[in-house]
C-alpha positions in Angstrom: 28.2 -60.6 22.5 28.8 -63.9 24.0 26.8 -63.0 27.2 23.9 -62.0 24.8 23.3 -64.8 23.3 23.4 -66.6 26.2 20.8 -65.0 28.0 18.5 -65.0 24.8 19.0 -69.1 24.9 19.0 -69.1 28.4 15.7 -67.8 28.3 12.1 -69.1 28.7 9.4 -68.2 27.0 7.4 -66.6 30.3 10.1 -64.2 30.3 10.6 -63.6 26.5 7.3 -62.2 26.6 7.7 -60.1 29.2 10.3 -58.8 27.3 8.3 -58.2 24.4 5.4 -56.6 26.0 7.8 -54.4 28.0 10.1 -53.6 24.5 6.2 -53.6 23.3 4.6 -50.8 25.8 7.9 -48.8 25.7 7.9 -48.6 22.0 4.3 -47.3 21.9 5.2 -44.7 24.6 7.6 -43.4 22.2 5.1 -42.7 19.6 2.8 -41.2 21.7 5.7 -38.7 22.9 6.2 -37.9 19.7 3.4 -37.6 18.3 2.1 -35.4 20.3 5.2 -33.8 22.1 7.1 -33.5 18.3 4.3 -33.8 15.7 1.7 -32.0 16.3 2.9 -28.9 17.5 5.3 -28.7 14.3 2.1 -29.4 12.5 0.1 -26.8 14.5 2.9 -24.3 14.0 3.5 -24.9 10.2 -0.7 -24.7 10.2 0.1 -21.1 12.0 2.7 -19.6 9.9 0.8 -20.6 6.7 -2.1 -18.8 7.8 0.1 -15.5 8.8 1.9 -15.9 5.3 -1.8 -16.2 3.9 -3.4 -12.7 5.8 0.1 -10.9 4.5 -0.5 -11.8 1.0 -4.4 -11.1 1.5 -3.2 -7.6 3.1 -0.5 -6.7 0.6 -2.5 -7.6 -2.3 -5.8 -5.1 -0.8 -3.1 -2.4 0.0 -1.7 -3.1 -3.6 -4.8 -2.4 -5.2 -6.5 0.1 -2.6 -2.9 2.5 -4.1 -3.7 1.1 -7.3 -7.6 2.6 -7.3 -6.2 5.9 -5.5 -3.7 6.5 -8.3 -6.6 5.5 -10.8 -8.6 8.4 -9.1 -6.2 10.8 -8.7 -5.5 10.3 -12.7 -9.2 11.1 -13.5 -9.1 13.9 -11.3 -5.7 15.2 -12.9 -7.1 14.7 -16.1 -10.1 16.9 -15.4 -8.9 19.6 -14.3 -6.4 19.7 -16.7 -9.9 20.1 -19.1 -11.5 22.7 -17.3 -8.2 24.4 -17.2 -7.3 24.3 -20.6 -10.9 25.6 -21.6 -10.3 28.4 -19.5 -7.1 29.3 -21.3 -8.6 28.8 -24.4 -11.6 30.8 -23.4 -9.1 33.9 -22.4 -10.5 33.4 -18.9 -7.1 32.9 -17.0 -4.2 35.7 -16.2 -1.1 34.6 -17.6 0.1 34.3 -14.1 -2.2 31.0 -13.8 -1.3 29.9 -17.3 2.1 29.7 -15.6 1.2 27.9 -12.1 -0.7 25.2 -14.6 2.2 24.8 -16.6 5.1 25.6 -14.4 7.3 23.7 -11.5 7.0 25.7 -8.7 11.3 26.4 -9.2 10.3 27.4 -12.3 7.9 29.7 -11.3 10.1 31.0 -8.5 13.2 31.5 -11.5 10.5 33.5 -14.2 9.3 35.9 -12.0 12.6 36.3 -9.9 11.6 35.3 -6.7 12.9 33.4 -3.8 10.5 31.1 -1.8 10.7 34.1 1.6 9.8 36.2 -1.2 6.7 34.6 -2.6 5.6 33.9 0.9 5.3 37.6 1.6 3.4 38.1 -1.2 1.3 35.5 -0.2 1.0 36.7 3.1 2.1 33.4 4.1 4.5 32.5 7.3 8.1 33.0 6.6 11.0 31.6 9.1 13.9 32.7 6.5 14.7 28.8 6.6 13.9 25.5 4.4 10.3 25.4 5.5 9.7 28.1 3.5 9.7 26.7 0.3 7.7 23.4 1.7 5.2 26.3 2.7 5.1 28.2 -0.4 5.1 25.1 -2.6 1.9 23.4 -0.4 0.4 26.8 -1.6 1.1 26.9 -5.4 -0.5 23.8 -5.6 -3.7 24.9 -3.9 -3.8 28.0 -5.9 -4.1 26.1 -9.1 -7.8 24.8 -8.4 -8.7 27.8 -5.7 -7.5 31.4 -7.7 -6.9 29.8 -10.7 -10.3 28.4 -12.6 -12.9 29.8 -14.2 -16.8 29.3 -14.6 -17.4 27.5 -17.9 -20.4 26.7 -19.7 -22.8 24.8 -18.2 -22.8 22.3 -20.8 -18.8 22.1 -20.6 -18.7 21.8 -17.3 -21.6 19.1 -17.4 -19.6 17.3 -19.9 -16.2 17.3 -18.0 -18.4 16.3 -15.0 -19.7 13.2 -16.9 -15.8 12.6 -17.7 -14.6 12.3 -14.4 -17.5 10.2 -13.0 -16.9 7.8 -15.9 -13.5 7.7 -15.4 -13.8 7.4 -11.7 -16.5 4.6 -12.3 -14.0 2.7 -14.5 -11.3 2.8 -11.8 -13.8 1.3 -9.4 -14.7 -1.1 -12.1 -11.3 -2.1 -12.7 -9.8 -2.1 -9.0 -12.6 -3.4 -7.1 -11.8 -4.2 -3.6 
C-alpha cells in the first residue's frame, strides 16, 4: 500500500493524465463491449421471445375461437335435425327402427335388437374383419344412417321454417365468434 502511495505522490501531472486518459479510453471500451456485446443482444432476444409469446397467444386465441364457432355450428346443425326429426315422428313418417337410431346409443341399439356389431355389419352389407374395427365401422354407419335412411319430406313451409332456423342460428354463431 506503501508503494502505492508513493508512486501516486511520486507522480507528475504529464503522467497522471496519461493515466487518466488511458483508465479514461479503457473504461469507455468497456461500455461499448457491453453494450453492444451484452446489451443489445439480451434486448434483441427478450424483443424476440416477446413477439413468439405474442403470435402463440394470437394463434391459440384464433384456434380457441375457430373450435368455439365449429361447436356453435355443429349445435345449430344438431338442433335442426333434431326438428325435422321429431316432425317426422310426429308426422308417423319414420319406422320405429329410426325412432330408435334417433334416440338410441349405438350399444343400445346393438343390446334392443340383439345384435353384435359383425352382426349388424352383415346386415349392412358392410366389411366385417370378426375384430374391433367392426364396431368403429358399424358405428361410423349408424350415424350416417340417421340423416341418409332416416328423414322424411316435410312440408314446404316446415322445412322452410327449420331452414330459416338454422341460418339464423348459424348467423348468430358467426356473429358471436367472429374471427
Amino acid at each position: 500500500m506503501s508503494k502505492i502511495l508513493q508512486t501516486i505522490t511520486g507522480m507528475t501531472l504529464g503522467n497522471a493524465v496519461k493515466i487518466s486518459i488511458v483508465l479514461a479510453v479503457l473504461l469507455v471500451s468497456f461500455a461499448i463491449f457491453y453494450h453492444y456485446v451484452i446489451f443489445l443482444p439480451q434486448k434483441e432476444e427478450a424483443k424476440l421471445e416477446q413477439q413468439r409469446q405474442e403470435q402463440l397467444t394470437k394463434e391459440l386465441k384464433e384456434r380457441e375461437e375457430q373450435e368455439a364457432l365449429d361447436a356453435c355450428i355443429a349445435n345449430a346443425e344438431k338442433k335442426y335435425n333434431d326438428q325435422w326429426n321429431k316432425e317426422c315422428k310426429a308426422l308417423g313418417r319414420l319406422t320405429s327402427s329410426c325412432i330408435d337410431i334417433h334416440e338410441l346409443s349405438f350399444s343400445e341399439y346393438l343390446d334392443k335388437y340383439d345384435l353384435n356389431p359383425e352382426t349388424y355389419n352383415q346386415q349392412r352389407e358392410l366389411p366385417v374383419t370378426g375384430e374391433a374395427e367392426d364396431f368403429i365401422v358399424g358405428l361410423f354407419d349408424y350415424f350416417e344412417r340417421r340423416n341418409d335412411e332416416c328423414s322424411c319430406r316435410l312440408p314446404i313451409s316446415t322445412a322452410d321454417r327449420f331452414g330459416e332456423r338454422l341460418d339464423e342460428a348459424k348467423a348468430e354463431c358467426f356473429k358471436r365468434f367472429s374471427l
